[in-house]
C-alpha positions in Angstrom: -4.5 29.3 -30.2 -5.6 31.9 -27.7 -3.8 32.6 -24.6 -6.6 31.0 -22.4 -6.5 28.0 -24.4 -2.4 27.7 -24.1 -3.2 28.3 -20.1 -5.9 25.6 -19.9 -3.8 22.9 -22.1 -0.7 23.7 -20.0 -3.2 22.6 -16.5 -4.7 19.7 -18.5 -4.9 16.2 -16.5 -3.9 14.6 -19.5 0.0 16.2 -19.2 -0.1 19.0 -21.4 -2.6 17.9 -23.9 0.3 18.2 -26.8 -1.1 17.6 -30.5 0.1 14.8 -33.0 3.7 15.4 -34.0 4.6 17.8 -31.3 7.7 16.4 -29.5 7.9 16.4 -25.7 11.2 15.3 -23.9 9.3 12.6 -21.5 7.3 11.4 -24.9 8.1 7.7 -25.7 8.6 7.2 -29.3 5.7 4.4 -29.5 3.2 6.9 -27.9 1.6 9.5 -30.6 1.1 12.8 -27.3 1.6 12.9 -23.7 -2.4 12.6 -23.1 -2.0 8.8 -25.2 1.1 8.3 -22.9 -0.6 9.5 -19.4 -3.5 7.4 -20.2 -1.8 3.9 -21.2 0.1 3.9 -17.9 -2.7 4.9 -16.0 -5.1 2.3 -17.5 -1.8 0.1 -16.7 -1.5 0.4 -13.2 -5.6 0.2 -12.7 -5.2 -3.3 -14.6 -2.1 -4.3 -12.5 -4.3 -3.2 -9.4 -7.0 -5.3 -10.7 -4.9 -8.1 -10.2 -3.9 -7.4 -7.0 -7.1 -7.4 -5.3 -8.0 -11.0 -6.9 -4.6 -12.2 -5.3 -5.3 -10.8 -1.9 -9.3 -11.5 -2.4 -8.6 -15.5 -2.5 -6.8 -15.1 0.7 -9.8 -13.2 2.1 -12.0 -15.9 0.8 -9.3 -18.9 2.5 -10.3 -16.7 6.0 -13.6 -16.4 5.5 -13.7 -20.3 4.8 -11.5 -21.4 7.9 -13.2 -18.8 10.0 -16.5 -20.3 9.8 -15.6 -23.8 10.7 -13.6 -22.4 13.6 -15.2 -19.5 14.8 -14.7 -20.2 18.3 -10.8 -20.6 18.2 -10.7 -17.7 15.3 -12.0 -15.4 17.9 -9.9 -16.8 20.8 -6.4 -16.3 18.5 -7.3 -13.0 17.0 -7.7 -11.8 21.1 -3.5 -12.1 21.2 -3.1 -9.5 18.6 -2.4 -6.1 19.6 -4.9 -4.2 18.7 -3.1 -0.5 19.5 -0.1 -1.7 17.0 -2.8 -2.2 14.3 -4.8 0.9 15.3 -1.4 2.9 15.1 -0.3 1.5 11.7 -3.7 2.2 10.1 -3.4 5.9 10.9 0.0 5.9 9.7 -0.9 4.2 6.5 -4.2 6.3 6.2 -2.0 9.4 6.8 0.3 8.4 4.0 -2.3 7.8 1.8 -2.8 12.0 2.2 0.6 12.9 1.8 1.2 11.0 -1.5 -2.1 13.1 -2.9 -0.7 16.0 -2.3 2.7 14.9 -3.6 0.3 14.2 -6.5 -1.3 17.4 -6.6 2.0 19.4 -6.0 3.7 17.6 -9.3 0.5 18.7 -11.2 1.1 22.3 -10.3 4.7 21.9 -11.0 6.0 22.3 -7.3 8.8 20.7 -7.4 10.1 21.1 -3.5 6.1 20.7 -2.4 6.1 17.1 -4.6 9.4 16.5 -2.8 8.2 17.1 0.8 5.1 15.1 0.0 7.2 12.3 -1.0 9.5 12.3 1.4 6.8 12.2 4.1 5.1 9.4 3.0 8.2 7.3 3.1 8.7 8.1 6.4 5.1 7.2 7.2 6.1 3.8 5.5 9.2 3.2 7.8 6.9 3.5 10.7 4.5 1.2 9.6 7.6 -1.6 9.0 8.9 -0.9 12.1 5.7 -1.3 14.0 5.3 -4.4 12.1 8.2 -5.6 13.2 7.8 -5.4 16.8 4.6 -7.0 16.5 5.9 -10.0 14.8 8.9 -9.8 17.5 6.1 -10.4 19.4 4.3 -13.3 18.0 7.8 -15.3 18.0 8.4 -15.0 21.2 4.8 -15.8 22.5 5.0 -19.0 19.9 2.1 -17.5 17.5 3.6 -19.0 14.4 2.4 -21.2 11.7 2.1 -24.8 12.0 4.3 -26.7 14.0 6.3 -23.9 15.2 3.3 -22.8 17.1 3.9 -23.4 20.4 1.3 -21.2 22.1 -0.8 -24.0 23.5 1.8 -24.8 25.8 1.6 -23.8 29.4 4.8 -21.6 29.4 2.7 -19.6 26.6 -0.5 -19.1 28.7 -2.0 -15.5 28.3 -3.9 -14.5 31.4 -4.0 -18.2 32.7 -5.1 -19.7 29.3 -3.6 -21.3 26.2 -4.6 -21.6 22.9 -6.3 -24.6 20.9 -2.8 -26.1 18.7 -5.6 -25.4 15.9 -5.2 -21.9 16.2 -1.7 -22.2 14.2 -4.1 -22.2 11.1 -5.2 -18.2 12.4 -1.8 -17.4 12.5 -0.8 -19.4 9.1 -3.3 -17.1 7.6 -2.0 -13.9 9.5 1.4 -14.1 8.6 0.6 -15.0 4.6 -1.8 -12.0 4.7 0.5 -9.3 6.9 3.7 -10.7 5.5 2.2 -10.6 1.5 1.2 -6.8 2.4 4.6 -6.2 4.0 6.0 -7.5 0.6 4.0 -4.4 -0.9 4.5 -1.7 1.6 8.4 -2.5 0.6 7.6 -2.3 -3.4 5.3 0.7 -3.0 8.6 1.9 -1.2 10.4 1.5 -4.4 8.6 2.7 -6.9 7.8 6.1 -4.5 11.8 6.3 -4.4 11.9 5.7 -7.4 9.8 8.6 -8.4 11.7 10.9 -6.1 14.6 10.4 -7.7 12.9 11.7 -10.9 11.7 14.5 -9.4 15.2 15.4 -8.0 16.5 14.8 -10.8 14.4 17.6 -12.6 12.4 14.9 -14.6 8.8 15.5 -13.3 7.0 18.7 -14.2 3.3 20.4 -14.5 3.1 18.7 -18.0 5.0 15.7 -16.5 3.7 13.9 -13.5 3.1 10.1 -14.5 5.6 8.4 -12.0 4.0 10.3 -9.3 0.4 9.5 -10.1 1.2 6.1 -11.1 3.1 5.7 -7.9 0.5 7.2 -5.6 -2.5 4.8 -7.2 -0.1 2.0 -6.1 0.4 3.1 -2.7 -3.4 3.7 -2.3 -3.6 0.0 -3.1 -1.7 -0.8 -0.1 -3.8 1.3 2.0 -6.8 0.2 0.7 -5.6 -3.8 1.5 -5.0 -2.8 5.1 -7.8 -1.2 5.6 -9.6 -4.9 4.9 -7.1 -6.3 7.4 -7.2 -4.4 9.9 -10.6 -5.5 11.1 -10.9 -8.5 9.5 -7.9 -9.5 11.8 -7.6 -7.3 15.1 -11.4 -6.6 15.4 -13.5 -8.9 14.1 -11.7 -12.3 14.6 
């Protein structure tokens, strides 16, 4: 093989590009090269992603149902969210989504300390977008915008500006809470599993011809952007 070939294999998206029979250290022994390995857990995660969306789509379709036989009290509930907290975590989460590329592109390139910045950062972009969440659903509890009968914002001591809300408007914030709360549940996994790939890199485990857990990681992390980017206006904006 010519030394341009050897330098193109070694930069291959598919980890290295290793022949049959060639042993590599992050090869599992059911997998025949790194490309067959790279490209099962990629195909993986895109299934497992797959899935996600039809979960979250039925609760987009539940909305979409309830909104348009109470339009009128949808758009009077969705006025008591706050839209600047939702603005403010969808740059954070859109900024995050940037930062774990780059901690993609850094493992590719085998930069070790770059892939561990990147990481790191997006983490941090993910604390702030929990935090934020949680002062907004501090919020909601103390203003009585809860689900069912714990809604207590149609009472007088709750009025907003001089009005209250319809008790009906409990099925807004039923909806609100399952769809926030459910992509809470996967900023905190997409948490894990980008700690979990830090700890590999750390570790020395993730290389130029090794990146899987970051990539992997990354596409799952986009999936969690992508979901609020569908919230986000569905909810704050739109109403």
């Amino acid at each position: 093989m010519s030394s341009a070939t050897t330098t193109e294999a070694s930069h291959s998206p598919v980890e290295g590009g290793h022949g049959h029979g060639q042993h590599a250290p992050f090869l599992a022994h059911h997998f025949d090269t790194p490309a067959h390995q790279f490209d099962s857990a990629k195909l993986g995660m895109w299934i497992f992603i797959a899935t996600e969306i039809l979960m979250f789509g039925g609760l987009f379709v539940a909305y979409g149902l309830f909104r348009g036989r109470e339009m009128e009290m949808f758009h009077q509930a969705h006025e008591r969210l706050d839209k600047i907290m939702g603005a403010v975590n969808t740059v954070v989460l859109l900024f995050s989504s940037l930062t774990a590329a780059l901690a993609v592109r850094q493992s590719q390139v085998g930069d070790r300390k770059g892939t561990t910045r990147w990481l790191i950062v997006t983490l941090l972009c993910a604390c702030i977008f929990l935090v934020v969440k949680f002062f907004e659903y501090q919020h909601k509890f103390h203003d009585g915008l809860l689900p069912g009968h714990y809604f207590t914002a149609h009472l007088a001591q709750h009025a907003h500006h001089g009005h209250v809300l319809p008790y009906r408007a409990h099925m807004f914030f039923a909806l609100y809470f399952m769809m926030t709360g459910l992509h809470g549940v996967h900023v905190l996994i997409g948490m894990g599993v980008l700690s979990w790939a830090l700890k590999r890199n750390l570790d020395g485990k993730i290389s130029g011809r090794y990146f899987t857990p970051i990539e992997i990681g990354a596409l799952y992390w986009h999936l969690v952007d992508l979901v609020w980017i569908y919230l986000f206006p569905l909810l704050y904006l739109v109403g």
